[in-house]
C-alpha positions as CSV (number, residue, x, y, z in Angstrom):
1,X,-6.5,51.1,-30.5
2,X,-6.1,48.4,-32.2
3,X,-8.9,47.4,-35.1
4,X,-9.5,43.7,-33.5
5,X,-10.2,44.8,-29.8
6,X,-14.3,44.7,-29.0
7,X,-15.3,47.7,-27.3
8,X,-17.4,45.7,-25.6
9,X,-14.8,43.1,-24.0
10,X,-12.7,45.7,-23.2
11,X,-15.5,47.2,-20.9
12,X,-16.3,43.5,-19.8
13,X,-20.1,43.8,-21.1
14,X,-22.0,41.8,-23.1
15,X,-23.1,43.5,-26.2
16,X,-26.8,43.7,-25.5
17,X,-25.9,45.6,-21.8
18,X,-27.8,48.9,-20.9
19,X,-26.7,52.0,-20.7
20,X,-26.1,51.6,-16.8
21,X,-24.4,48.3,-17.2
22,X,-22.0,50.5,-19.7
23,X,-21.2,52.9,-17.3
24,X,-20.9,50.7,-13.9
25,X,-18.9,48.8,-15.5
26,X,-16.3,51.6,-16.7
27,X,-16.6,53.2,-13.1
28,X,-15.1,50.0,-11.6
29,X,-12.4,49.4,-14.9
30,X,-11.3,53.3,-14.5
31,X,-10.7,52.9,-10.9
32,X,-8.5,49.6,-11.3
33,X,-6.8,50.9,-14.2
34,X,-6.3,54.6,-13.4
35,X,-2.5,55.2,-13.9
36,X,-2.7,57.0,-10.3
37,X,-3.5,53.7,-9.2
38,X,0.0,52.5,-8.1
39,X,-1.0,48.7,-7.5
40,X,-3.1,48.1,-11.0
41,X,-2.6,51.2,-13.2
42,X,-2.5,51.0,-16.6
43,X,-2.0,54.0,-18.6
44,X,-2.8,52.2,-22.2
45,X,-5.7,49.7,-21.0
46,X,-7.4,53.3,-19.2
47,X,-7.3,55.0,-22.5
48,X,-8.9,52.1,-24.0
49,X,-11.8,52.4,-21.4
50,X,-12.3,55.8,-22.2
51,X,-12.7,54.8,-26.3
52,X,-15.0,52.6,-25.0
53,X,-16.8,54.4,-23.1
54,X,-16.9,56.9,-25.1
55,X,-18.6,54.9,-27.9
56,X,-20.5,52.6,-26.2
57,X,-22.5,55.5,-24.2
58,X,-23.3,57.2,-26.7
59,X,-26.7,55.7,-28.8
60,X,-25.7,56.9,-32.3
61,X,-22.3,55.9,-31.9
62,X,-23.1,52.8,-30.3
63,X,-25.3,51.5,-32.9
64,X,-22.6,52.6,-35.9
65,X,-20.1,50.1,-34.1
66,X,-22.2,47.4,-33.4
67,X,-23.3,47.4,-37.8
68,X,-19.6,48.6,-39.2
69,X,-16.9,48.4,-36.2
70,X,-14.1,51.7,-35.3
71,X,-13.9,51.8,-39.3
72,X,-17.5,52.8,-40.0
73,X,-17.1,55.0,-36.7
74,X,-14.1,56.9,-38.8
75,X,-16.1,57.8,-41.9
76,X,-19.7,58.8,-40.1
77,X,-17.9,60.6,-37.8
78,X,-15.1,62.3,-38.9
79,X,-12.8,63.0,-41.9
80,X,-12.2,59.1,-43.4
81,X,-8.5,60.1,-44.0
82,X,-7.5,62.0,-41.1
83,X,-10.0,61.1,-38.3
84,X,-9.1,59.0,-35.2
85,X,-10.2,59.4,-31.7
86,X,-8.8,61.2,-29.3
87,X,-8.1,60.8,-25.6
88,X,-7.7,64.0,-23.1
89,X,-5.7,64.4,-20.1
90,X,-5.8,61.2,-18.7
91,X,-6.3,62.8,-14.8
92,X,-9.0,65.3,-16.5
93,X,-10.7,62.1,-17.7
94,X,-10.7,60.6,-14.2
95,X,-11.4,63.8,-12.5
96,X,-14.8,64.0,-14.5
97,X,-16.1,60.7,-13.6
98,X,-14.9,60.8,-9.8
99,X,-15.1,64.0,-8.7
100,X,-13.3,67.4,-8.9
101,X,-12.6,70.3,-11.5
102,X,-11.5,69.4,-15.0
103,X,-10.0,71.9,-17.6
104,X,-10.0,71.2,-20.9
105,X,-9.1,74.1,-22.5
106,X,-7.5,74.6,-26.0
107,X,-4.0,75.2,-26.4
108,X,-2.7,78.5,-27.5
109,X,0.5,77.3,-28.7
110,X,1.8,75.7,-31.7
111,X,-0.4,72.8,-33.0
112,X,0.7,69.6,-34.4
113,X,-1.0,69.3,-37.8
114,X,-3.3,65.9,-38.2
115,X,-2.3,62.5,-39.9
116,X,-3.5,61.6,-42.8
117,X,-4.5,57.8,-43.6
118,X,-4.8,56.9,-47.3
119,X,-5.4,53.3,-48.7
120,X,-3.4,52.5,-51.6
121,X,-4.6,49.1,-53.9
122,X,-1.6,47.5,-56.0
123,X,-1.0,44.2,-57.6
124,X,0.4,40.7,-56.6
125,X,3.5,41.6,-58.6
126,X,3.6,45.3,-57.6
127,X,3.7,43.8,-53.5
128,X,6.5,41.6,-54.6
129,X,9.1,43.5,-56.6
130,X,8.1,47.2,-55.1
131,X,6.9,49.9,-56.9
132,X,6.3,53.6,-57.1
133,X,2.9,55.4,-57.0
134,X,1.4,58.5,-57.7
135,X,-1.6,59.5,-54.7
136,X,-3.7,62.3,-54.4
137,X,-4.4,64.0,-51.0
138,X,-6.5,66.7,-49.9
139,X,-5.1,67.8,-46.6
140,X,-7.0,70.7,-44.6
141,X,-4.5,74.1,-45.4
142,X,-4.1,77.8,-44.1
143,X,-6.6,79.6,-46.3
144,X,-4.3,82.1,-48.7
145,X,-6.2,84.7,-48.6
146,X,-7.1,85.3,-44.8
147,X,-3.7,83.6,-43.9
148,X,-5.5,81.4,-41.1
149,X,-7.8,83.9,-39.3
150,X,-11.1,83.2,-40.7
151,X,-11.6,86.8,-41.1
152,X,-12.4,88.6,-44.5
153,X,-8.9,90.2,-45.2
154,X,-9.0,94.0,-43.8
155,X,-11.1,93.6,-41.1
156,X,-10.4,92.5,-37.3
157,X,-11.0,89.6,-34.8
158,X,-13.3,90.4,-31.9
159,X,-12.8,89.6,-28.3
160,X,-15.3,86.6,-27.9
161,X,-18.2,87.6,-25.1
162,X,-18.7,84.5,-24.0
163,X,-15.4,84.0,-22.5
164,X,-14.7,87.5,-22.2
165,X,-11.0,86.9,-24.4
166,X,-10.4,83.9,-21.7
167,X,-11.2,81.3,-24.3
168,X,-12.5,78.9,-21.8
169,X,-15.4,78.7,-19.4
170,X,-17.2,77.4,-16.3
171,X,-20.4,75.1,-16.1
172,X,-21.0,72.2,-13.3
173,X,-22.0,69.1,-14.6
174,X,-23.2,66.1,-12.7
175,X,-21.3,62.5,-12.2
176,X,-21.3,59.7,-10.8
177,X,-20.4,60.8,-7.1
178,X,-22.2,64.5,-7.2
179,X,-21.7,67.6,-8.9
180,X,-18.3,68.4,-11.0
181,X,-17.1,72.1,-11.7
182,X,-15.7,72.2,-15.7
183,X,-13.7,74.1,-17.3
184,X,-14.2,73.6,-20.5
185,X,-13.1,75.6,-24.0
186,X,-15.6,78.6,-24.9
187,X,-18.0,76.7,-27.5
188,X,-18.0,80.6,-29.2
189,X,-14.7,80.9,-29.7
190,X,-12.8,77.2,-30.0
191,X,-11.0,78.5,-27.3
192,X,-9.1,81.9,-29.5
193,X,-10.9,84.2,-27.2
194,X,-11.4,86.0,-30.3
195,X,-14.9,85.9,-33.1
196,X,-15.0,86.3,-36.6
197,X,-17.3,89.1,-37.5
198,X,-16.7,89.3,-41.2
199,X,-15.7,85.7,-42.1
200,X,-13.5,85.6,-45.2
201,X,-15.0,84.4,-48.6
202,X,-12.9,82.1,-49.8
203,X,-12.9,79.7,-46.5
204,X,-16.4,80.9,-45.1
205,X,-14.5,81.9,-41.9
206,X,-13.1,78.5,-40.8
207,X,-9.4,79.6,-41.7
208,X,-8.6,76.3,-43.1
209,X,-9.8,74.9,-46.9
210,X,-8.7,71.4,-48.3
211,X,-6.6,71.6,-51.3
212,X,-5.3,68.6,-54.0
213,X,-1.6,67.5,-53.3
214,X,-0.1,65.1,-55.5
215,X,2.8,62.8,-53.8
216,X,5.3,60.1,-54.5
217,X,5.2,57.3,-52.7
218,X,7.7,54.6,-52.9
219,X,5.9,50.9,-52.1
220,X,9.1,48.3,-51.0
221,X,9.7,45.3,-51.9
222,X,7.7,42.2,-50.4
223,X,5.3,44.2,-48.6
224,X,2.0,42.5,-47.2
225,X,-1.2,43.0,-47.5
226,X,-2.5,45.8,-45.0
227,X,0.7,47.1,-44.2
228,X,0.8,50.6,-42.5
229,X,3.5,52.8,-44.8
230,X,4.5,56.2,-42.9
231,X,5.8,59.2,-44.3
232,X,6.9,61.8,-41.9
233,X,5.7,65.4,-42.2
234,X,3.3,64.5,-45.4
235,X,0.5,65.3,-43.1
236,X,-1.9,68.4,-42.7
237,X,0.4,71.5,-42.1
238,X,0.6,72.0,-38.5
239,X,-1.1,75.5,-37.0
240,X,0.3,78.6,-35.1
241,X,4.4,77.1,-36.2
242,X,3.3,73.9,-35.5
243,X,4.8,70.7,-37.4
244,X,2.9,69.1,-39.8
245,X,1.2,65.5,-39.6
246,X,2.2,62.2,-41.0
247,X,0.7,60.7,-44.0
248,X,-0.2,56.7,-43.9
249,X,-0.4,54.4,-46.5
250,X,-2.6,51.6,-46.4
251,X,-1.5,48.4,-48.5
252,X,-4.1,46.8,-50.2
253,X,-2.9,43.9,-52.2
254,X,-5.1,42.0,-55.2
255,X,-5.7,39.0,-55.2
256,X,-3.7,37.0,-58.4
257,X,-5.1,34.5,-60.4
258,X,-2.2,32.2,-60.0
259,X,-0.2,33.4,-57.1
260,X,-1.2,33.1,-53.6
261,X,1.4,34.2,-50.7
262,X,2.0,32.1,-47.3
263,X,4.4,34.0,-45.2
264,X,7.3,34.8,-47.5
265,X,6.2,31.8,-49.4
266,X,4.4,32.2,-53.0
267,X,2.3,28.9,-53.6
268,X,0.8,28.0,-57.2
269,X,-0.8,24.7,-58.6
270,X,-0.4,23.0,-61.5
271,X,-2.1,20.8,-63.3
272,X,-0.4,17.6,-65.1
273,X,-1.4,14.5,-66.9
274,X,-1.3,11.3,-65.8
275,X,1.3,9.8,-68.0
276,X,3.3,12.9,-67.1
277,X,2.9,11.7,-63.1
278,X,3.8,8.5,-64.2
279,X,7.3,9.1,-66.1
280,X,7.9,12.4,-64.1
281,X,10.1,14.9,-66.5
282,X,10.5,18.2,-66.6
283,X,7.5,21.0,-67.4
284,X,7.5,24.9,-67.5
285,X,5.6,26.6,-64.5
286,X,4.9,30.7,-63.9
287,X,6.8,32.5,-61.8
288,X,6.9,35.7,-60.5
289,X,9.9,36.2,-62.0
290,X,9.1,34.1,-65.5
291,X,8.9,30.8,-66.7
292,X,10.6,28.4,-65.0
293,X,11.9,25.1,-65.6
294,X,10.5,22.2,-62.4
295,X,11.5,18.3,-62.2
296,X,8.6,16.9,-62.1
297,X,9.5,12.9,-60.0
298,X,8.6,9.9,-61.1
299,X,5.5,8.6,-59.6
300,X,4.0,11.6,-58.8
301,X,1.0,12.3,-56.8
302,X,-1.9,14.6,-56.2
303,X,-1.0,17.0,-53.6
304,X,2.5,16.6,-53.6
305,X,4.3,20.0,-53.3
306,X,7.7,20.7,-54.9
307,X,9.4,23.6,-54.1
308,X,11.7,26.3,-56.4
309,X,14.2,28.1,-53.8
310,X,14.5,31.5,-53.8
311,X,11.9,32.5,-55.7
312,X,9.1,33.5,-53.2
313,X,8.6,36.6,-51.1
314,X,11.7,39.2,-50.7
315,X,12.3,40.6,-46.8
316,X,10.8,44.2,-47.0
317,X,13.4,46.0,-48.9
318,X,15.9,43.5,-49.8
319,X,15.4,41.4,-53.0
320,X,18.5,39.3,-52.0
321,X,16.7,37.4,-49.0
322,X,13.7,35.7,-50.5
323,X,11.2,32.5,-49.5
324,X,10.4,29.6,-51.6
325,X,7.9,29.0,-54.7
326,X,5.7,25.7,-53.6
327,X,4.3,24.3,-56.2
328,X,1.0,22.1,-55.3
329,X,0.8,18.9,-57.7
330,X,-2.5,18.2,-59.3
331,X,-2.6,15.0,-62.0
332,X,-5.8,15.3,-63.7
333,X,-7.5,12.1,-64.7
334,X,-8.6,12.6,-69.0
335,X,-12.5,12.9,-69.4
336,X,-12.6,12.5,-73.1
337,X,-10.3,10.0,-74.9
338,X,-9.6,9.7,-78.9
339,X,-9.8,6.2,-80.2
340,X,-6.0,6.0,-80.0
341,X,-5.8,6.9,-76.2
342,X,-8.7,5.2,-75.2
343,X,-6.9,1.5,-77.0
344,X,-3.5,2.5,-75.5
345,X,-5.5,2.9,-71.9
346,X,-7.2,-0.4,-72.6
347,X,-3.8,-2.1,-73.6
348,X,-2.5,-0.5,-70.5
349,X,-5.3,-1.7,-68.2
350,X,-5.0,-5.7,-68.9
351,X,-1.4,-5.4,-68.8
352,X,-1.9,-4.1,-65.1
353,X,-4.8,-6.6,-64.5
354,X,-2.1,-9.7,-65.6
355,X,0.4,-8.1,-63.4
356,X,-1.6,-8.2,-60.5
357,X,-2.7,-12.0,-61.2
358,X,0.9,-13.0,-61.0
359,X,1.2,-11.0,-58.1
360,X,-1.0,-12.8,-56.1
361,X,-0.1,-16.2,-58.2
362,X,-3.1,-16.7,-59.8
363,X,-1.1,-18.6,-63.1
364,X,1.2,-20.5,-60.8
C-alpha cells in the first residue's frame, strides 16, 4: 500500500468512528469490491480493505497509526527492515467475514525468503554524480549448526499432538452472518506437524539466527530523494529450496547548503552588489561541477533568474542528459559605507535628482 493512502478513507470512516462503524463499513466495501464480484470487483482496492481493516480493528494497532502512520506500524510491529503486511487468500479473507470454511494453513513447500528494506543517507553531490556504498545487513539465516530444524543437533523432531503431524487444525469462530468453521495452522507446530523437544543452543530452537552481511551497493546518477533501489536476491535466504528475498534501498538525500534541486533542475542564489547590477559583468558562481563563469546583464534585478545549461540534474544513469543550473539574483543594498562610498553615493544621488528635474522640465 502506498505510504500516502489513510486507512481510514480507504474504509470511508472518519477517524474518530467506533469499532462497529469500522467494521460495517468494511462489510459493505468487501462485498462491492470482492474480486468475485463481476460488476465492481477490485482485487487491489479489496486488499487495501483488508490492511485496513486489519489495523483499524485492532485497538493497539489502531492507536500506533493514528500517532506514527504504516511506518511506526513497521517498527512496533515487526522487523523495521523486513516487515510489511501481508494479505491471505483473497477468497479465505471473504470467506471469514461472510460465511463458510477458511484454510489457512502453512505451506510445506519451498518458501520465498523475506525482503529486506534498508535506508541509505548520502549527500547532495553523492545524488547527483552517483556513488558507491558500503551497507551492513543482518538478514534472518539457517542456523549452522542445526541446519534449519531448531533441534539440538543429534536429537529428533517430534510429531506435534496438537495436530496430530497434520500441521493445521479446526476451531469455529463467529462472524458477521453466524458461525464460521477454520482451518487454521496448528499454533504448536507453525504448521511442520513436527515439535522441538531439545531446541538447539546456538538458535534457542527457532532454526533461524540473524547474521552481519556487508554489501555493495552501487547509488546512480541523479537519483532523488526517497527513491526505492532494488537488488534482486540480496534478501533473507529463502527456506525448504526456496529463493531468497530482495534487498531495498531507501534514498535519503541531505540537504546542501547551497544547492537545492527542482525536478532535474539545481537552483542556487547569489548575492551581488548594487553597482555590479548596475554595469552587469561577469562573476564566478558554485557549481556542482566547479566554479563557473555567469554573465551577469546590465540592469539587473532582484529575483531575476539566469540560467547555466546543462549543468543541473543527470537522467538516472546517464550523465549526458542533464537539466539546467538557475541561478536566483539577489542585489544587496550596502549597510555600512566608508567615507569614500558614502561621497561617491552622495555624488551619485544629486546627479539622479537633476536628471529627474530635467525629466519632468523643472529648469526649462
Amino acid at each position: 500500500m502506498s505510504q500516502t493512502k489513510d486507512l481510514y478513507e480507504i474504509l470511508g470512516v472518519s477517524r474518530d468512528a467506533s469499532e462497529d462503524e469500522v467494521k460495517k463499513a468494511f462489510r459493505q466495501q468487501a462485498r462491492k469490491y470482492h474480486p468475485d464480484n463481476k460488476e465492481t470487483g477490485n482485487e487491489e482496492l479489496f486488499k487495501e480493505l483488508n490492511q485496513a481493516y486489519e489495523i483499524l480493528s485492532d485497538p493497539e494497532k489502531r492507536s500506533v497509526y493514528d500517532q506514527y502512520g504504516l511506518n511506526g506500524l513497521r517498527n512496533a510491529f515487526g522487523d523495521s527492515e523486513s516487515f510489511d503486511f501481508g494479505f491471505g487468500d483473497l477468497s479465505d479473507i471473504f470467506s471469514q467475514f461472510f460465511g463458510g470454511a477458511t484454510k489457512t494453513r502453512r505451506s510445506s513447500g519451498p518458501e520465498r525468503g523475506a525482503d529486506i528494506r534498508y535506508e541509505l543517507a548520502i549527500s547532495f553531490l553523492e545524488a547527483i554524480k552517483g556513488c558507491e556504498k558500503q551497507i551492513t545487513i543482518q538478514p534472518l539465516e539457517d542456523c549452522g549448526s542445526c541446519k534449519g530444524t531448531g533441534a539440538k543437533p543429534g536429537t529428533q523432531l517430534k510429531t506435534c499432538k496438537t495436530c496430530n503431524g497434520m500441521g493445521e487444525v479446526k476451531r469455529v469462530a463467529e462472524s458477521f452472518f453466524g458461525h464460521v468453521t477454520q482451518i487454521t495452522t496448528c499454533p504448536s507446530c507453525n504448521g511442520s506437524g513436527k515439535t522441538i523437544q531439545n531446541p538447539c543452543i546456538e538458535c534457542n530452537g527457532k532454526g533461524q539466527k540473524r547474521v552481519k552481511r556487508t554489501i555493495d551497493v552501487k547509488v546512480p546518477c541523479g537519483v532523488d530523494d526517497s527513491s526505492r533501489l532494488r537488488w534482486g536476491g540480496k534478501g533473507e535466504p529463502g527456506r525448504k529450496g526456496g529463493p531468497p528475498g530482495d534487498l531495498y534501498v531507501v534514498v535519503n538525500i541531505k540537504e546542501h547548503e547551497l544547492f537545492s534541486r527542482n525536478g532535474q533542475d539545481i537552483v542556487t542564489q547569489e548575492k551581488i552588489s548594487f553597482s555590479q547590477a548596475a554595469l552587469g559583468g561577469n562573476i564566478k558562481v558554485a557549481t556542482v561541477d566547479g566554479e563557473k563563469t555567469l554573465q551577469i546583464p546590465t540592469g539587473v534585478q532582484t529575483g531575476t533568474v539566469l540560467k547555466i545549461p546543462g549543468l543541473g540534474v543527470p537522467k538516472i544513469n546517464n550523465m549526458a542528459r542533464r537539466g539546467d543550473q538557475l541561478i536566483e539574483i539577489i542585489v544587496e543594498t550596502p549597510t555600512k559605507l566608508s567615507a569614500e562610498e558614502k561621497k561617491i553615493f552622495e555624488q551619485l544621488a544629486l546627479f539622479q535628482e537633476d536628471k529627474g528635474k530635467k525629466k519632468f522640465g523643472f529648469f526649462n
